[in-house]
C-alpha positions as CSV (number, residue, x, y, z in Angstrom):
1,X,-24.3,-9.9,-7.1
2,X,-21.5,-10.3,-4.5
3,X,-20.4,-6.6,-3.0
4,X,-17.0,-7.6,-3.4
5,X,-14.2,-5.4,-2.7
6,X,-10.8,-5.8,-4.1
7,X,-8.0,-7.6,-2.9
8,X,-5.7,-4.6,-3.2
9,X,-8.7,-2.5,-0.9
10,X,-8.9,-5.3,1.6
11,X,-4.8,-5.7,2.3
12,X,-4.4,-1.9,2.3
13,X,-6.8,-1.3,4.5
14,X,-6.1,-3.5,7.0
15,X,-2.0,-2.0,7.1
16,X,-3.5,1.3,7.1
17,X,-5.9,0.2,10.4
18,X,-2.7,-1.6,11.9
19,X,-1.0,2.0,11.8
20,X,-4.0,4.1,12.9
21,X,-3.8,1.5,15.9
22,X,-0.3,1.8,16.8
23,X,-0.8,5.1,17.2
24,X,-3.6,5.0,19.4
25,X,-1.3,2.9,21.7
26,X,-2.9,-0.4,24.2
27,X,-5.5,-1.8,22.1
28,X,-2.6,-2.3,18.7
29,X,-1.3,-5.4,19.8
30,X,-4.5,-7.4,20.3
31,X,-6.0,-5.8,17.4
32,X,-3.1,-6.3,14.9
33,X,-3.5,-9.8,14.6
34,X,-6.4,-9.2,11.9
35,X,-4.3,-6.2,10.2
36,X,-3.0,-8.9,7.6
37,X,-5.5,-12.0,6.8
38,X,-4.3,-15.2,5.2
39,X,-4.1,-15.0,1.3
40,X,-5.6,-18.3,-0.2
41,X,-6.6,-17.4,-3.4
42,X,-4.0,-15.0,-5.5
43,X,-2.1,-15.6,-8.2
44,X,-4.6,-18.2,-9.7
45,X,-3.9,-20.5,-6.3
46,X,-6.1,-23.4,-6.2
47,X,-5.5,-26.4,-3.2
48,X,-6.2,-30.3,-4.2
49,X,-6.6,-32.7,-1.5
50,X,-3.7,-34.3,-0.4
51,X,-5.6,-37.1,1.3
52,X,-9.1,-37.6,0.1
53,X,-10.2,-39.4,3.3
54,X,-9.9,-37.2,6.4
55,X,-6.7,-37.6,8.6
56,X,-6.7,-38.2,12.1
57,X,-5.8,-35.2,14.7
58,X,-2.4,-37.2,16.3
59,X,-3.1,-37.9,19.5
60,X,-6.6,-37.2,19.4
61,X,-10.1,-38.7,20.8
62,X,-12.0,-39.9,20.0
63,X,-11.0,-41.4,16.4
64,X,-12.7,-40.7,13.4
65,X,-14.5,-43.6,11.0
66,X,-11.8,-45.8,9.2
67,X,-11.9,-48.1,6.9
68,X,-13.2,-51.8,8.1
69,X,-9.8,-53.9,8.6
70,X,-11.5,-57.2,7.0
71,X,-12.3,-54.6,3.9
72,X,-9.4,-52.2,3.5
73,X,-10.0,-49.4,1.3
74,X,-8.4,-49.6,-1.8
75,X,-8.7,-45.8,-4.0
76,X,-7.8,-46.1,-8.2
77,X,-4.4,-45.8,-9.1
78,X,-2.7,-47.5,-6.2
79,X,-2.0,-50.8,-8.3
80,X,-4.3,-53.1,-6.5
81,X,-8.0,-53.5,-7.4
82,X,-10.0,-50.2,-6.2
83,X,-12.7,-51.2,-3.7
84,X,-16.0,-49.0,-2.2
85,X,-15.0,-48.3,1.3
86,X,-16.5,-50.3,4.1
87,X,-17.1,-48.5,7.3
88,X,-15.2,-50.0,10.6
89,X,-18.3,-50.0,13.2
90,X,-16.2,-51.2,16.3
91,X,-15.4,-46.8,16.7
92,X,-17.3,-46.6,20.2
93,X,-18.5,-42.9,19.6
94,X,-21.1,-43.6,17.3
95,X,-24.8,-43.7,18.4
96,X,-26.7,-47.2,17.9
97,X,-29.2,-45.4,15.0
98,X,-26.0,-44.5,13.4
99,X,-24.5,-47.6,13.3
100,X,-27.4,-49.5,12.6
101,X,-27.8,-47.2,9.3
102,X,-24.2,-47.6,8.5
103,X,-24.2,-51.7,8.7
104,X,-27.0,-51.5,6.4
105,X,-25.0,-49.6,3.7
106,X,-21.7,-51.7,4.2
107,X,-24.0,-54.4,3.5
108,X,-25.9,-53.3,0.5
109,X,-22.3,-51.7,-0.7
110,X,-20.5,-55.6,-0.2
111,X,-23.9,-57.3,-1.8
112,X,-23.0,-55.1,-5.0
113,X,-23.8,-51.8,-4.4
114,X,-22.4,-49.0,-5.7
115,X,-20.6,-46.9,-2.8
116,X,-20.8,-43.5,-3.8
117,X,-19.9,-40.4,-2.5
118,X,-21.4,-36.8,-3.0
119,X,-18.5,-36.1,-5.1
120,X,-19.2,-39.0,-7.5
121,X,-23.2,-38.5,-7.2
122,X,-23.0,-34.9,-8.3
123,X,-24.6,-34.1,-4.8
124,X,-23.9,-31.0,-2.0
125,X,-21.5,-32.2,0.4
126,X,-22.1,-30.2,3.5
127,X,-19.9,-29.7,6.4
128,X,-17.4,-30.9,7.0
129,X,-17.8,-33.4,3.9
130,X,-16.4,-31.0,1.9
131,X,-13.2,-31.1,2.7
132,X,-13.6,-35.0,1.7
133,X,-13.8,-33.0,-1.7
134,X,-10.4,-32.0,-3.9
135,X,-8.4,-34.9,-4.7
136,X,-8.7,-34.4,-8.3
137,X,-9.4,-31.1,-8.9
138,X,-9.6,-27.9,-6.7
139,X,-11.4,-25.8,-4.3
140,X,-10.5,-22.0,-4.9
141,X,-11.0,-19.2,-2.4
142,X,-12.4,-15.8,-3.2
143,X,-12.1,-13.4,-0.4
144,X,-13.5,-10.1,0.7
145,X,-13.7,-7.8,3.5
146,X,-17.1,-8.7,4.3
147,X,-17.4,-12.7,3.5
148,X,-15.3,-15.8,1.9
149,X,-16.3,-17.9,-0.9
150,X,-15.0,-21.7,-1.0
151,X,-15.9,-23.2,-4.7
152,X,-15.3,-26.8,-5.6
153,X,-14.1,-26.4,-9.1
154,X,-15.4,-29.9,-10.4
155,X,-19.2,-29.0,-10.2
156,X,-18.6,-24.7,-9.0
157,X,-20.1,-26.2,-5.9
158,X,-20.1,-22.8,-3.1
159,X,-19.8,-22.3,0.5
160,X,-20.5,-18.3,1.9
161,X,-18.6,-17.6,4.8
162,X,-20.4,-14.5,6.1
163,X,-17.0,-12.8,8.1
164,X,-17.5,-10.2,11.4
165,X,-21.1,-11.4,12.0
166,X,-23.4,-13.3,14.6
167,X,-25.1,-16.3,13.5
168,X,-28.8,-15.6,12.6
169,X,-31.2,-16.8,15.6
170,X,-32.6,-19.7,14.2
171,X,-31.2,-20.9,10.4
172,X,-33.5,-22.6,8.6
173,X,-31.6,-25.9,8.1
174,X,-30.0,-26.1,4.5
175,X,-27.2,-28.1,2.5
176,X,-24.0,-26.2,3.4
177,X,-26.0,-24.3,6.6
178,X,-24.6,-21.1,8.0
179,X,-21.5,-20.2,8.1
180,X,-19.9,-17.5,9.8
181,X,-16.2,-16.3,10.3
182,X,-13.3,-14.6,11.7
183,X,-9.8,-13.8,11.0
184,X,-7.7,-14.8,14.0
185,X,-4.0,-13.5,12.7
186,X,-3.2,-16.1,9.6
187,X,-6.1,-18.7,10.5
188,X,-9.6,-18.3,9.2
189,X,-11.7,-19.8,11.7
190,X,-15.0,-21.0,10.7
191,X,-18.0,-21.6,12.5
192,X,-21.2,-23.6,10.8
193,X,-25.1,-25.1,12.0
194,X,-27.9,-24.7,10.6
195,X,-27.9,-27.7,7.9
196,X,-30.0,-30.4,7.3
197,X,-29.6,-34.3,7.7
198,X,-29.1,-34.9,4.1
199,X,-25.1,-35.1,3.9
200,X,-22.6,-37.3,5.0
201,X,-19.8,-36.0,7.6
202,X,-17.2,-38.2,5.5
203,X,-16.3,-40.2,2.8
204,X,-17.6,-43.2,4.8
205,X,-21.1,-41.8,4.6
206,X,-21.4,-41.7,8.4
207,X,-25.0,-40.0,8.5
208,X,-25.7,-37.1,11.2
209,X,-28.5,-34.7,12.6
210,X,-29.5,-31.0,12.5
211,X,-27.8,-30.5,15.4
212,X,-24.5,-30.8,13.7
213,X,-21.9,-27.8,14.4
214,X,-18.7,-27.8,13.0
215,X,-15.8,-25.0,14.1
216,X,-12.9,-25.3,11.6
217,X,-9.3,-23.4,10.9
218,X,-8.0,-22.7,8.2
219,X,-4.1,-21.8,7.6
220,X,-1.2,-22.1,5.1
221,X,1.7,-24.0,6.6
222,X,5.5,-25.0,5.2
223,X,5.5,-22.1,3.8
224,X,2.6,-21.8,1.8
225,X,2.4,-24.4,-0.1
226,X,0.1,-26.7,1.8
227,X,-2.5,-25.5,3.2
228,X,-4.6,-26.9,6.5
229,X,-8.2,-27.2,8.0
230,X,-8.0,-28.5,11.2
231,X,-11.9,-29.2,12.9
232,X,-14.0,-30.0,15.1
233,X,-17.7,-31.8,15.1
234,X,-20.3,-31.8,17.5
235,X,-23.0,-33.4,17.1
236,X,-25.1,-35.2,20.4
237,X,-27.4,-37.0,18.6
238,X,-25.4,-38.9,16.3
239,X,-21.5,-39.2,18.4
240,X,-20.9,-39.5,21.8
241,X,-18.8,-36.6,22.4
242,X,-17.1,-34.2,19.5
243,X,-14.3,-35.4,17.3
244,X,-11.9,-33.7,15.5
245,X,-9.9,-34.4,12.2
246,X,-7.3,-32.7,9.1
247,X,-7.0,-32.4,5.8
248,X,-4.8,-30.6,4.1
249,X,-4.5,-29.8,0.6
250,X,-1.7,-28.8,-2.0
251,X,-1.1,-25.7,-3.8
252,X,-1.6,-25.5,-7.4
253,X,-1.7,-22.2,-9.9
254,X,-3.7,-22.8,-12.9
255,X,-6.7,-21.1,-14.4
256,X,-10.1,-21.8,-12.7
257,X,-12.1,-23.8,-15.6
258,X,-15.1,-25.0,-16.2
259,X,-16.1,-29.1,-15.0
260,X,-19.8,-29.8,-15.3
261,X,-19.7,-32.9,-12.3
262,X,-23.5,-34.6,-13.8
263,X,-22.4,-34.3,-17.5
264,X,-23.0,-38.0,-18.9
265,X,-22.1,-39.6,-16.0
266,X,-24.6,-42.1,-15.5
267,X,-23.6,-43.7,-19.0
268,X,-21.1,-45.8,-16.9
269,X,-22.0,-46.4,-13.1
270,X,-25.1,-46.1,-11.1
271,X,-23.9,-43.6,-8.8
272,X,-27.4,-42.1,-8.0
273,X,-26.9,-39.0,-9.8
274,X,-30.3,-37.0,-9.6
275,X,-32.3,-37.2,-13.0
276,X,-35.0,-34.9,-14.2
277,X,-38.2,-37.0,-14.9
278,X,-38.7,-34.4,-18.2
279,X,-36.4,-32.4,-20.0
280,X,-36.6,-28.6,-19.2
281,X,-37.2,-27.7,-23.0
């Protein structure tokens, strides 16, 4: 059990410190930037991904994995026929083990192979491939003074965002790692190691190391109704030098429900869903 305390406690709290500041006089300003944290989650808010596939930083460098140009990407519903995306391996930042693995899959994936994704394999995405997450359905926040949940509604996947704390000394590498956070003003800024080599950093399944560390921040923008992660990876063993990208997401209010992502899914497509070898009763 979560010690969560309630929206109403967290707000009024942080007004009530903002004036306690003010009176004490230097140290307000600096400090009132956390008074009021971002809201993400009242109101039965949820956010579906705008993009699916991560979206460049303008401007930015080094670029992030793209589709290959001689086999564009091509997502259901767009009128054309939908394809599995091929990687483009020309994108200099990549290490050579990384690339090697990667021309492996775009070749099994354009001999027949099924190109799935964590979402459509029922499988933890990690960081940052969940924010490759959402199109369809939401992720919902559930905040607290003392930490941040981030649930994927389609299979309750969780991320913790511990808030106000130090990262432990040495995490033992996991699925969504360890994350860690601070309000700065209306951006939740998030800061992540600590997971394993199992995940994908995108929807390209571009592979990485335990070394990965991701730094993202969160905020609502046009007022409200879209909301933004902008990040950064880092990772020296599998990219030259860090990279960011964006996704952003669109604000829906509906009740949080209930989608079990393995149930019956292997009836259609081999999307290498795990399967128990025995039934548990």
């Amino acid at each position: 059990m979560f010690p969560f305390t309630s929206r109403e406690h967290t707000f009024v709290s942080g007004i009530l410190g903002g004036v306690v500041l003010g009176l004490i006089g230097p140290a307000a300003p600096a400090m009132a930037e956390n008074a009021s944290p971002p809201d993400f989650s009242s109101n039965q808010v949820g956010w579906i991904s705008i993009n699916g596939d991560l979206v460049e930083v303008p401007g930015g460098r080094p670029s992030i994995v793209l589709s290959d140009p001689a086999h564009p990407y091509v997502p259901n519903g767009t009128g054309g026929q939908p394809t599995y995306r091929i990687s483009d391996l020309s994108n200099p930042n990549l290490k050579p083990w990384v690339k090697e693995r990667m021309k492996k899959d775009n070749e099994e994936v354009l001999a027949g192979k099924i190109g799935f994704t964590p979402r459509s394999s029922c499988r933890p995405a990690g960081v940052p491939g969940f924010m490759s997450y959402g199109r369809f359905t939401p992720i919902n926040f559930i905040q607290s003074a003392k930490e941040v949940l981030i649930v994927f509604e389609s299979d309750e996947q969780t991320r913790r965002i511990y808030l106000d704390v130090p990262h432990s000394e040495n995490p033992k590498p996991s699925w969504y790692g360890e994350s860690v956070g601070h309000y700065e003003g209306d951006t939740l800024v998030i800061d992540t190691i600590g997971m394993n080599d199992k995940t994908f950093v995108d929807n390209y399944r571009t592979p990485h190391t335990e070394k990965l560390h991701v730094v993202e921040r969160w905020k609502m923008i046009d007022g409200g109704k879209v909301l933004e992660v902008n990040f950064t990876v880092d990772d020296p063993d599998a990219f030259q030098e860090p990279w960011s990208a964006i996704q952003r997401y669109r604000r829906v209010q509906q009740p949080w429900r209930e989608e079990i992502c393995a149930e019956n899914n292997q009836h259609l497509f081999d999307y290498n869903i795990p399967v128990a070898n025995k039934p548990d009763f």
